[in-house]
N, C-alpha and C positions, 0 to 999 in steps of 0.2 A: 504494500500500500504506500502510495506516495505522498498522501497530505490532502484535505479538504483542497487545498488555493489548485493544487494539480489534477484534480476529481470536476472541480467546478471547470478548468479550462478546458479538458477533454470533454464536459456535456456541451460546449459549446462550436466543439469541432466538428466539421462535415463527414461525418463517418460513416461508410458503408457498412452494413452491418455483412458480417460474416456468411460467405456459401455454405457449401454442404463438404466442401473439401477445404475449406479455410479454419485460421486458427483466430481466436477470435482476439487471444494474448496478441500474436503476432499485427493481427489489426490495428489493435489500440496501441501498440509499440512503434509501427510506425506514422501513426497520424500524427500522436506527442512529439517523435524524432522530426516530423517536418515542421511541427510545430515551433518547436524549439530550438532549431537549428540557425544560427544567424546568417539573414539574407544581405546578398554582396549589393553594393550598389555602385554601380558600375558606372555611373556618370561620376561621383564620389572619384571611384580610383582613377579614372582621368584624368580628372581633375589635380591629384597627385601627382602622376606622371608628370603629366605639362610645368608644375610649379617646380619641378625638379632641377637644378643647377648645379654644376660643379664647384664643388667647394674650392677655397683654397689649400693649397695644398693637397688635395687630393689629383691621384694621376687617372690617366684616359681608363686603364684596364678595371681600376676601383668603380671610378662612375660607371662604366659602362655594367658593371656587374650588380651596378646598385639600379641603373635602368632598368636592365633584364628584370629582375627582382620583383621592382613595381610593375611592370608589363605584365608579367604575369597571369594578374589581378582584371587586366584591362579590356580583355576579350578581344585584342587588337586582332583583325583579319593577316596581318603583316606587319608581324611584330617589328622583325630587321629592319624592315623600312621606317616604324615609327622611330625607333631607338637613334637610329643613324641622324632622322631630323632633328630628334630633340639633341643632342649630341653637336650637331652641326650646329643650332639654333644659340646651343647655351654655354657649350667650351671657353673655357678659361683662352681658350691657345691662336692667337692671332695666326700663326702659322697653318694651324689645322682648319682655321674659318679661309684662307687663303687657298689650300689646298683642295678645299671641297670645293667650294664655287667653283675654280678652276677646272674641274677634273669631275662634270653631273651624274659620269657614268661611275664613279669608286664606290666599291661596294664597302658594307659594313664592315667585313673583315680586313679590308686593305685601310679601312679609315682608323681600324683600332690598333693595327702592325706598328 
């Protein structure tokens, strides 16, 4: 038994009641589990992504691993492509905003080499 506050939120829950081959524990285990479970919001971790800048001191291989990281989160269609923009967009490194412009074909890998 889990508590009245946990009783009262599962009679509140859209619940199928149990077939003829269902387990009825197993029902109410996971209606609670999607109950309770914390929903991502994904305009949220965009939102982090983009706000993301290379620290000082920190170098290309850190941020970029700290990019990857928040991407994740982000449901990005084309992560590499987003990484590489934000990357290009917010780098510390006058050289590397020089090299990119220059050069619209360098891939994410050759940009973090």
């Amino acid at each position: 038994y889990a508590g009245e506050s946990v009783n009262d939120i599962f009679d509140t829950l859209p619940y199928a009641a149990p077939g003829e081959n269902d387990n009825a524990l197993d029902k109410a285990i996971d209606a609670l589990t999607a109950y309770f479970t914390p929903k991502q919001n994904i305009k949220y971790e965009v939102y982090i992504f983009q706000q993301a800048k290379q620290e000082q001191g920190e170098n290309l291989a850190a941020y970029y691993t700290r990019l990857r990281k928040l991407a994740m989160t982000c449901n990005f269609m084309d992560i590499d492509c987003k990484i590489k923009s934000q990357i290009v967009q917010t780098c510390l490194s006058a050289k590397l905003h020089r090299r990119t412009l220059g050069d619209p074909g360098i891939t994410l890998t050759q940009l973090i080499e």
